[in-house]
C-alpha positions as CSV (number, residue, x, y, z in Angstrom):
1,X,-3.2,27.6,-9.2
2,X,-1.2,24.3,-8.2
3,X,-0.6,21.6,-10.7
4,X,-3.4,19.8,-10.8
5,X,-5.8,21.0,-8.4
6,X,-8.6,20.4,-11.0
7,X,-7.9,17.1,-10.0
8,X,-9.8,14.7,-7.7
9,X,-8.4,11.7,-6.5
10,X,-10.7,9.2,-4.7
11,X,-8.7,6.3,-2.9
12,X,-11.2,4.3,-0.6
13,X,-9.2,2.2,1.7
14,X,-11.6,1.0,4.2
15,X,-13.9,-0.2,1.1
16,X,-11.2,-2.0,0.3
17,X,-10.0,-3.6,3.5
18,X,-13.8,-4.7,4.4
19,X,-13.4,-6.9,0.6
20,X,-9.5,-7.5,1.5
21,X,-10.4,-9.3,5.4
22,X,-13.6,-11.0,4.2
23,X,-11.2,-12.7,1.2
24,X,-8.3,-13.5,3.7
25,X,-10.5,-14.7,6.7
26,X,-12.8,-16.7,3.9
27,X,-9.9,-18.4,2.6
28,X,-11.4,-17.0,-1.0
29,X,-14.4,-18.9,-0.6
30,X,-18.2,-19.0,0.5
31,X,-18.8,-15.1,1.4
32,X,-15.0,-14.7,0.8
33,X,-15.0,-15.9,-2.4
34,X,-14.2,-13.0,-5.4
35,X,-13.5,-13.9,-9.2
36,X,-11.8,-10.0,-9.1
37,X,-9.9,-9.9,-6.0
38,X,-6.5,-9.6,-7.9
39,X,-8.1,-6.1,-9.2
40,X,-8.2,-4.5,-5.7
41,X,-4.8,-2.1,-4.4
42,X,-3.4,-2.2,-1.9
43,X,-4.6,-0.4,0.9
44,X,-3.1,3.1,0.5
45,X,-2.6,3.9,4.2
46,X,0.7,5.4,6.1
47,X,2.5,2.3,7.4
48,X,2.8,0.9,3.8
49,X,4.7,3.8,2.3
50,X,6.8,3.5,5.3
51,X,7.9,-0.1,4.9
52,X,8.2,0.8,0.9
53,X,10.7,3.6,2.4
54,X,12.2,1.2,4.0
55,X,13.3,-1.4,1.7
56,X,14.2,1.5,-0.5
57,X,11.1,0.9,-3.1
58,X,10.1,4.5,-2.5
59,X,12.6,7.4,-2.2
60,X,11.2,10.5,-1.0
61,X,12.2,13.9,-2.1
62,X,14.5,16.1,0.5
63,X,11.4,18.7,0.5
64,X,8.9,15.7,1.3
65,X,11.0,14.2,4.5
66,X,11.7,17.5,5.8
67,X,7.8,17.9,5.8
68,X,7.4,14.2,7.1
69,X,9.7,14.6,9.9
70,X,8.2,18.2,11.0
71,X,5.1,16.5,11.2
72,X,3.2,18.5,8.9
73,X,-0.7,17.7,9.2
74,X,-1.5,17.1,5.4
75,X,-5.0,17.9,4.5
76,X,-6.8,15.3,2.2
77,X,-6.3,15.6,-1.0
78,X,-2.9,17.2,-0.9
79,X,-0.9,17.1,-3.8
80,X,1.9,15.3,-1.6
81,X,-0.8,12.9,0.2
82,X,-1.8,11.8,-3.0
83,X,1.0,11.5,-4.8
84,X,2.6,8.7,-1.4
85,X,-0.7,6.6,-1.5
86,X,-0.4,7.2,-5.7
87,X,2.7,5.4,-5.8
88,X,2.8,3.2,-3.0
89,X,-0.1,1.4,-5.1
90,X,1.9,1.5,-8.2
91,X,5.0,0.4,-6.4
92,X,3.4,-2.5,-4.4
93,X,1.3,-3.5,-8.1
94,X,4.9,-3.7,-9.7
95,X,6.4,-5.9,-7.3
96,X,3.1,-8.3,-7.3
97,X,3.8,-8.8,-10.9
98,X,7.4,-9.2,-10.8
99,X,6.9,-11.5,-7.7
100,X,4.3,-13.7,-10.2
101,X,6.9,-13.8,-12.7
102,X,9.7,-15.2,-10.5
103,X,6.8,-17.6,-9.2
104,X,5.9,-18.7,-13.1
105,X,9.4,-19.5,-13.7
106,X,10.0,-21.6,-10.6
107,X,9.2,-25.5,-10.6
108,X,9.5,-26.3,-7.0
109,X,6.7,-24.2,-6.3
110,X,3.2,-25.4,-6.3
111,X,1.0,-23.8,-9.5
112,X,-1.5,-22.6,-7.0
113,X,0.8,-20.2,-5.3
114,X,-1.3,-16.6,-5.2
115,X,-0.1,-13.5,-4.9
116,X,-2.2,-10.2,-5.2
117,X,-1.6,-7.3,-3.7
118,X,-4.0,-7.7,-0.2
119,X,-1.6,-10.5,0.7
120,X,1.9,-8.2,-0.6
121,X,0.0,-5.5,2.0
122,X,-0.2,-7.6,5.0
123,X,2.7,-9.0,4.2
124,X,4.2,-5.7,4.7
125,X,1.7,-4.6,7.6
126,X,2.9,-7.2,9.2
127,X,6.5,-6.7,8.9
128,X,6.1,-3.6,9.8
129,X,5.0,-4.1,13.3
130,X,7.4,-6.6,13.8
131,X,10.3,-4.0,12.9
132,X,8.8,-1.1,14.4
133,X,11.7,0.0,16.4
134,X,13.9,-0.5,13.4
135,X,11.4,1.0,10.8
136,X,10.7,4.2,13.3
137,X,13.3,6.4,11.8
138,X,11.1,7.0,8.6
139,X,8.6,9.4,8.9
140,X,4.3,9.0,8.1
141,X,2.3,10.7,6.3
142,X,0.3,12.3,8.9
143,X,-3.4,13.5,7.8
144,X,-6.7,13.8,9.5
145,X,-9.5,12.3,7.1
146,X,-12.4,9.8,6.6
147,X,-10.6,7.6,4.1
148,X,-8.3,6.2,6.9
């Protein structure tokens, strides 16, 4: 029996991005407006962990990359598929908080500055695609599901 195979994970990512886009293209107001949008994730999909490779927030283990750069087709639920949308929340959470803390403490920005983690996610969406030939060399995740 694997370590926790009695365990269930349940990430719904497009749930999320439907609530995520209708925020962001509503400006946070009339259909976009949510009093709990700072409680959603990130959307645990396989460009994030790469950009969080990338700046070095996530390591993976030698085991993992070899995996990643075979192109091993993970099935959903895997202890490894988990475990890279598991901490590429937490990761992206800790940096949202730290970011707000640096954001507390600085005057010359305006007290209505937001940061949550749908805008830390585009943020590094975006910058993903703009550095895709650079960001290449670090291997997806590569699984065939419905949560994508």
């Amino acid at each position: 029996m694997q370590p926790f195979s009695w365990l269930l994970v349940g990430i719904y990512k497009r749930a999320q991005i439907v609530i995520g886009d209708l925020w962001a293209c509503c400006h946070g107001k009339g259909y976009g407006q949510f009093d709990d949008i700072d409680s959603i994730t990130m959307f645990a999909d396989y460009r994030i962990p790469q950009a969080l490779v990338w700046f070095g927030v996530l390591k993976y283990s030698n085991d993992l990359m070899e995996k990643l750069n075979k192109g091993v087709l993970f099935e959903s639920g895997d202890r490894e598929e988990v475990e890279i949308r598991g901490c590429s929340i937490w990761a992206v959470q800790l940096i949202v908080e730290a970011t707000r803390s640096l954001i507390a403490k600085d005057n010359t920005l305006a007290s209505d500055t937001q940061l949550n983690a749908i805008i830390l996610d585009h943020y590094l969406w975006d910058y993903r695609r703009e550095h895709a030939g650079e960001t290449r060399k670090i291997p997806i995740h590569k699984i065939r599901c419905i949560y994508y």
